[in-house]
C-alpha positions as a Markdown table, in Angstrom:
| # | Residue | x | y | z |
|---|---|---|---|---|
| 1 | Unk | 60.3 | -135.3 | 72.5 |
| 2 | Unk | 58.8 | -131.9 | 71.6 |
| 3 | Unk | 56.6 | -133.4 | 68.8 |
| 4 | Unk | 56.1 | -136.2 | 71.2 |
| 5 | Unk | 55.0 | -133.9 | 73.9 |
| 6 | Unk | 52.8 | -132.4 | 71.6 |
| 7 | Unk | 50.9 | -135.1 | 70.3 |
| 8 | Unk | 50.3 | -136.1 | 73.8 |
| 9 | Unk | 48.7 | -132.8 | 74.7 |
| 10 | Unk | 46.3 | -132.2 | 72.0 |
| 11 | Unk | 44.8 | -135.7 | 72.7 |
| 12 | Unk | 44.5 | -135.1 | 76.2 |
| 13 | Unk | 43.1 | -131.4 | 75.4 |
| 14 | Unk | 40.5 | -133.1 | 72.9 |
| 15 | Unk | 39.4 | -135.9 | 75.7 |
| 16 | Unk | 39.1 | -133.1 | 78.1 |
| 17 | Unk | 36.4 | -130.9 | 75.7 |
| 18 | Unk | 34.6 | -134.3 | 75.5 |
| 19 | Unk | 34.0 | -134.4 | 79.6 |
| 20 | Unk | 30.2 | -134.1 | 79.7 |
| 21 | Unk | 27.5 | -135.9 | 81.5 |
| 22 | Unk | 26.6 | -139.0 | 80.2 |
| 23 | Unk | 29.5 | -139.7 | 78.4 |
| 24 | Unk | 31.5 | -143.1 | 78.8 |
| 25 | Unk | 35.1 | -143.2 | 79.8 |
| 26 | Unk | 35.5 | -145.9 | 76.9 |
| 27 | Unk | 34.4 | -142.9 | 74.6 |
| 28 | Unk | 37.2 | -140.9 | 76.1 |
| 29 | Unk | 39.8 | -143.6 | 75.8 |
| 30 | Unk | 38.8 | -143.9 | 72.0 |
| 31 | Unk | 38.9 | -140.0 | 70.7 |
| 32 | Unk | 42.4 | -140.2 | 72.8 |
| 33 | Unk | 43.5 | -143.2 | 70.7 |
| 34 | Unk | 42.2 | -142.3 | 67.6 |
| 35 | Unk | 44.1 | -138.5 | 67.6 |
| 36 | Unk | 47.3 | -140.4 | 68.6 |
| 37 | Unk | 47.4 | -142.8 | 65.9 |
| 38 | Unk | 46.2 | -140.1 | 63.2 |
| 39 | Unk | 49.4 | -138.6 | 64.3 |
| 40 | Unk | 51.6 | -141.6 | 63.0 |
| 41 | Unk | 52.1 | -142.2 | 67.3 |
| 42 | Unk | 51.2 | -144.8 | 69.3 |
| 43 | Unk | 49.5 | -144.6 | 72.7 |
| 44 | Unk | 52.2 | -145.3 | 75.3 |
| 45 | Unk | 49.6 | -146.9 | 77.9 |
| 46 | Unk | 48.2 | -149.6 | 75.2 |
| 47 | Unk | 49.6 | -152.8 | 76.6 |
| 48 | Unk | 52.2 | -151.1 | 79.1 |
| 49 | Unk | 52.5 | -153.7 | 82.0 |
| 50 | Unk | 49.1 | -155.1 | 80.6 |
| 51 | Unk | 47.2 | -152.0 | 80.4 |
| 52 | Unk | 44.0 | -152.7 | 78.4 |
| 53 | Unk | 43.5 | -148.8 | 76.8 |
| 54 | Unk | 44.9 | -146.0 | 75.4 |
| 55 | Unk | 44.9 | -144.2 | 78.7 |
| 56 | Unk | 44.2 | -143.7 | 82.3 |
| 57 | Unk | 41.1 | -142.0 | 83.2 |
| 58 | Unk | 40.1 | -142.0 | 86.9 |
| 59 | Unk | 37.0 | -140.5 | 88.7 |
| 60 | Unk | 36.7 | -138.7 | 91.8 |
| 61 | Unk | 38.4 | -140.8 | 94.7 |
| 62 | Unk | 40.4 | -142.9 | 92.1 |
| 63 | Unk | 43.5 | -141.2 | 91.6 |
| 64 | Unk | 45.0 | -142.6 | 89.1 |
| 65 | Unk | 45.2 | -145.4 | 86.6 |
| 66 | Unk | 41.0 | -146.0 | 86.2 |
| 67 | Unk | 40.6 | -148.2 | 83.3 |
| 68 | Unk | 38.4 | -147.1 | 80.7 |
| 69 | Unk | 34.8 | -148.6 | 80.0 |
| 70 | Unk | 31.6 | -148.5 | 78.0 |
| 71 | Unk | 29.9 | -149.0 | 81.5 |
| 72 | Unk | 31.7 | -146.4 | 83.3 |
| 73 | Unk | 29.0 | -143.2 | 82.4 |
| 74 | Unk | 30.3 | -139.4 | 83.9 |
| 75 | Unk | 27.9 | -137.6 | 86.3 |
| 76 | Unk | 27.1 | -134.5 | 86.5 |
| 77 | Unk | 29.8 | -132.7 | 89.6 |
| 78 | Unk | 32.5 | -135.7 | 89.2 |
| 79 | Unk | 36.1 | -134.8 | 88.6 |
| 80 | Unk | 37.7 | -136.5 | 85.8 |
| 81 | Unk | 42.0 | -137.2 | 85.5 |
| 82 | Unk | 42.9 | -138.4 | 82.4 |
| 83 | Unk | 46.6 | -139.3 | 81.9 |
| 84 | Unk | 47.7 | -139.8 | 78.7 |
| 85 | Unk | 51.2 | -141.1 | 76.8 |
| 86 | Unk | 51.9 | -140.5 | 73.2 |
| 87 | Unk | 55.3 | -142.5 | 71.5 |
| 88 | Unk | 56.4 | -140.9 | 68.5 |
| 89 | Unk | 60.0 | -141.7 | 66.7 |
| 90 | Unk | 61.7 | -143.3 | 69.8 |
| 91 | Unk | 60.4 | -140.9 | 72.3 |
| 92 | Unk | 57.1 | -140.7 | 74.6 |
| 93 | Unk | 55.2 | -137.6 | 76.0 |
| 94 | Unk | 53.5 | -138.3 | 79.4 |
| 95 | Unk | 50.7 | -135.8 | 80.7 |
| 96 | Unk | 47.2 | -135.4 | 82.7 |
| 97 | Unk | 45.1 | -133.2 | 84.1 |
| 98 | Unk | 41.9 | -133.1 | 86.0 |
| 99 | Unk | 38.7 | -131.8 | 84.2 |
| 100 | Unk | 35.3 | -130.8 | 85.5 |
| 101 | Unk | 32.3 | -132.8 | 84.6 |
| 102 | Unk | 29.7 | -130.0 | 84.3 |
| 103 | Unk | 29.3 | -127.7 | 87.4 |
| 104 | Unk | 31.8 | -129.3 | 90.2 |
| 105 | Unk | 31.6 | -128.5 | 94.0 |
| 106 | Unk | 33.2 | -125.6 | 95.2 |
| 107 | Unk | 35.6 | -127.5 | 97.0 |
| 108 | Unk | 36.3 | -129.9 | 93.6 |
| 109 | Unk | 37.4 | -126.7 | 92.4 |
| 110 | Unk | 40.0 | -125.4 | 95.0 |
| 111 | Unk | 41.3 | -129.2 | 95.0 |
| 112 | Unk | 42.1 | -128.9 | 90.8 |
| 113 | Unk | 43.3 | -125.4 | 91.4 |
| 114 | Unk | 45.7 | -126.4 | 94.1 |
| 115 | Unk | 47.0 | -129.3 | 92.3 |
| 116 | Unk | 48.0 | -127.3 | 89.2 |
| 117 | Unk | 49.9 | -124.5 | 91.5 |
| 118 | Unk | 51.6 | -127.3 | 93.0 |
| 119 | Unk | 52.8 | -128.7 | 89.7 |
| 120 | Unk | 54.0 | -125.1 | 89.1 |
| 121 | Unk | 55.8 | -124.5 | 92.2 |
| 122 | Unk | 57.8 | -127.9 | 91.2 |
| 123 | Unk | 58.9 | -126.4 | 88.5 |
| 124 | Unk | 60.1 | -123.2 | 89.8 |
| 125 | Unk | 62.9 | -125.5 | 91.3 |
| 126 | Unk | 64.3 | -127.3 | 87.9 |
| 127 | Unk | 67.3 | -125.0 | 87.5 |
| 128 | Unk | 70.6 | -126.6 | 86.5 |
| 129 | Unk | 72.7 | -127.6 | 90.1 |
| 130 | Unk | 69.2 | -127.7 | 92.2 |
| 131 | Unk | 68.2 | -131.1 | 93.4 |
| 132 | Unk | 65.1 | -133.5 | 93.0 |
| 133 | Unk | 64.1 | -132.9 | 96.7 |
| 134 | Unk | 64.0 | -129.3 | 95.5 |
| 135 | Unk | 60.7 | -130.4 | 93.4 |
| 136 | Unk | 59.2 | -132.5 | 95.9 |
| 137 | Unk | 59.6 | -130.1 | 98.9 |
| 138 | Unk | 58.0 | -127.3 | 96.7 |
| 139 | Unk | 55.2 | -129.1 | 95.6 |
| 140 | Unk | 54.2 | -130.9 | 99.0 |
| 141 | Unk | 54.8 | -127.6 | 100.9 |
| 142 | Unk | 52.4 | -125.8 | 98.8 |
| 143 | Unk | 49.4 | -128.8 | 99.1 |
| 144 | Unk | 50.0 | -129.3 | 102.7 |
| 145 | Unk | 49.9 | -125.1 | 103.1 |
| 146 | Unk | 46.3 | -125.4 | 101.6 |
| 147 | Unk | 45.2 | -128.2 | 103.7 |
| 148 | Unk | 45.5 | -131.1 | 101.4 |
| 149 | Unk | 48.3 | -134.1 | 101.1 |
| 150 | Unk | 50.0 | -135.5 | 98.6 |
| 151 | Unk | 50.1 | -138.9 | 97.6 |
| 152 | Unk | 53.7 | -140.4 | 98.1 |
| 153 | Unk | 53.2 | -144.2 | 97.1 |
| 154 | Unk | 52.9 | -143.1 | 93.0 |
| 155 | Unk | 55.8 | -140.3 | 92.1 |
| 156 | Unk | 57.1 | -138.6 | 88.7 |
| 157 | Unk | 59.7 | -139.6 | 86.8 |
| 158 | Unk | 62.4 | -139.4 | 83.8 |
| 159 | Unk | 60.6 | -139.7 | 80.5 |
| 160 | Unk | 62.3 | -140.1 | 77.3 |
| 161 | Unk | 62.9 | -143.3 | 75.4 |
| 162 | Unk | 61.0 | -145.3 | 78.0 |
| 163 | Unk | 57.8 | -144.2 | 79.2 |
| 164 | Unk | 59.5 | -144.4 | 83.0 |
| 165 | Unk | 63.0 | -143.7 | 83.3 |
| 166 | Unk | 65.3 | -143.0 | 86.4 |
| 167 | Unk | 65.4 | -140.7 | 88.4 |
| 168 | Unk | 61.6 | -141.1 | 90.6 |
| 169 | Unk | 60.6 | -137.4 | 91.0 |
| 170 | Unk | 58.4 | -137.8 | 94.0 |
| 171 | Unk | 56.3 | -134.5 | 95.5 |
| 172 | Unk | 57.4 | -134.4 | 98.4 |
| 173 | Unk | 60.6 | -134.4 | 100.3 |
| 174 | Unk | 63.7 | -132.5 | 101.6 |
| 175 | Unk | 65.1 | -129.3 | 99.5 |
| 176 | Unk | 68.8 | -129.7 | 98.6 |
| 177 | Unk | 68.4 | -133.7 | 98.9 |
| 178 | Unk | 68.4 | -136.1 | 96.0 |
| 179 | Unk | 70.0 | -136.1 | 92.3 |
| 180 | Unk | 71.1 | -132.9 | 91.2 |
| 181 | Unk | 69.3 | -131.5 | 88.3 |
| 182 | Unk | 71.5 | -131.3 | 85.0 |
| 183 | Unk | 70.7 | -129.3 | 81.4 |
| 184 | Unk | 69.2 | -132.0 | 79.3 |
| 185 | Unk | 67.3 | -134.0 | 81.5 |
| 186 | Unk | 63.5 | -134.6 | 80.6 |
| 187 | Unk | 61.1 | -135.9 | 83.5 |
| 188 | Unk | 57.6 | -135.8 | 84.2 |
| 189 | Unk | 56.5 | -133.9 | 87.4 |
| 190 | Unk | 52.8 | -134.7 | 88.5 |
| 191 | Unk | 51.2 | -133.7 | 91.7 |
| 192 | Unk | 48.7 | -136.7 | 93.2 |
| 193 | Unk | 46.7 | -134.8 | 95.5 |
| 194 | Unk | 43.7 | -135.7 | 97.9 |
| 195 | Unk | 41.7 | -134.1 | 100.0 |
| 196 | Unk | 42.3 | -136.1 | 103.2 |
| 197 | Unk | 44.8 | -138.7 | 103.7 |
| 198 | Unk | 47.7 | -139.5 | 101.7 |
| 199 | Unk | 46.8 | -143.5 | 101.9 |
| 200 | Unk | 45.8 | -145.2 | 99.0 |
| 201 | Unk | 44.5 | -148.6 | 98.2 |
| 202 | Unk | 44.5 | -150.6 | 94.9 |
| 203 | Unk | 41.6 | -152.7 | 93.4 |
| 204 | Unk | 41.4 | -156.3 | 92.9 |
| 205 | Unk | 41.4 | -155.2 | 89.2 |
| 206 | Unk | 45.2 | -154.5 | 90.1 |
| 207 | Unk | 45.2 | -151.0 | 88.1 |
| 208 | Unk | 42.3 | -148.3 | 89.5 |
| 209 | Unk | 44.2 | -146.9 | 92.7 |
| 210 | Unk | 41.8 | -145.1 | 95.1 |
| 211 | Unk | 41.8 | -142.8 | 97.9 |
| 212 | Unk | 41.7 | -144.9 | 101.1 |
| 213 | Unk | 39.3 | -142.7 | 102.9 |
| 214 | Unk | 37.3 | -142.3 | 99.2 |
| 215 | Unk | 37.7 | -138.4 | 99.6 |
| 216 | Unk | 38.6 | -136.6 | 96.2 |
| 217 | Unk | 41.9 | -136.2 | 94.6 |
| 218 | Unk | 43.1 | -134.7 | 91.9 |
| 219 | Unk | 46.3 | -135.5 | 89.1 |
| 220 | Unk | 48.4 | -132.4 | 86.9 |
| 221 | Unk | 51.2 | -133.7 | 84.7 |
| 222 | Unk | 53.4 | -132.3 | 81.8 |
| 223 | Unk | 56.9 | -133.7 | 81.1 |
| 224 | Unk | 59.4 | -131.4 | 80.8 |
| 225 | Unk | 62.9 | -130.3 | 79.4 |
| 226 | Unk | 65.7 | -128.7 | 81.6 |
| 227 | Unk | 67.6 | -126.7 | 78.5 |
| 228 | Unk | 70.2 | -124.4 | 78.9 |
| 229 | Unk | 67.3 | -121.5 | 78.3 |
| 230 | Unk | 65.5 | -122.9 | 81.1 |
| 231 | Unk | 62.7 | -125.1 | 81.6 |
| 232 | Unk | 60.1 | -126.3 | 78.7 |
| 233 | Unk | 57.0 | -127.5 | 79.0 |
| 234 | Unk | 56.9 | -130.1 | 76.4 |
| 235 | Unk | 53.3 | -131.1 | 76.5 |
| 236 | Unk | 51.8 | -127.6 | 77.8 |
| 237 | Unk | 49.3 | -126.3 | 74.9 |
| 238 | Unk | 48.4 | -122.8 | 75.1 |
């Protein structure tokens, strides 16, 4: 899972130094491909449930799961969330992150930085004996501190030899409530958050999700290890 994880973070790190204005998503989806399968991997997205590319990359008010297309072209001040999946000798890596298309609004910014803390307060709570609500509480506390809410129809989950495993990891919900958190576990914590209501809505092209009020929201994902050292960030490249 570690070389997994890694292969999933460089590609999404490469597709993220590509953001630039006028720049199709299809262009993303294909440097993301291409690293992965130079890698000897495969791209966990590619046909998952019918999905037509290599990844997931949403704009502005989509949340998540945007597919890629050669007539989707980035402007200037969007927000970009790319999501990524990487399946390498029986195990997948599953991350995203939100990038900045040229200069972003000021309050694009705050959303992105908000969304990463709130990743990072989830994981504060994976400690051997604490619970799954433990994530979710920490996480949904911190967005709905800064004003924002977090999507609760799409959640994390356990990663591993399937791309989705049990146990859901959802951001928010009660500390001390849900499956307790044991040493070897691997799940994927990632923070959906908008700027105003938590209600989504799908498309007609039963993939692109969308903010219902079509205010911004933002996506931070790594998967991650509970070892007996602690937590690691499998797909986290510094």
């Amino acid at each position: 899972m570690k070389q997994a994880g890694r292969i999933t973070g460089e590609a999404l790190i490469l597709a993220g130094e590509a953001v630039k204005p006028g720049i199709t998503t299809k262009h993303l989806d294909d440097i993301i491909r291409h690293y992965i399968e130079k890698c000897g991997a495969k791209p966990s997205f590619l046909g998952y449930g019918g999905f037509p590319a290599s990844a997931c990359i949403s704009i502005n008010d989509q949340v998540i799961h945007g597919i890629p297309s050669a007539n989707t072209i980035l402007q200037e001040g969007d927000i970009v969330k790319i999501d990524v999946g990487a399946y390498y000798r029986g195990f997948h890596g599953d991350s995203a992150n939100t990038f900045a298309c040229g200069k972003i609004s000021a309050e694009a910014e705050r959303l992105i930085r908000v969304t990463k803390e709130s990743f990072w307060k989830g994981v504060e709570q994976v400690k051997e004996g604490n619970r799954i609500g433990d994530i979710g509480s920490a996480i949904e506390t911190h967005v709905t501190e800064s004003g924002y809410s977090v999507v609760k129809r799409y959640v994390g989950h356990g990663v591993g030899q399937e791309l989705h495993e049990s146990p859901e990891v959802p951001n928010y919900g009660k500390a001390g409530r849900g499956p307790r958190l044991a040493v070897g576990m691997t799940l994927a914590i990632e923070p959906m958050v908008n700027v105003g209501t938590s209600d989504v809505i799908e498309l007609s092209d039963g993939w692109t999700v969308l903010t219902r009020d079509r205010k911004l929201s933002a996506h931070y994902e790594h998967s991650i290890a509970l070892t007996e050292n602690g937590v690691e960030v499998l797909t986290y490249i510094e």
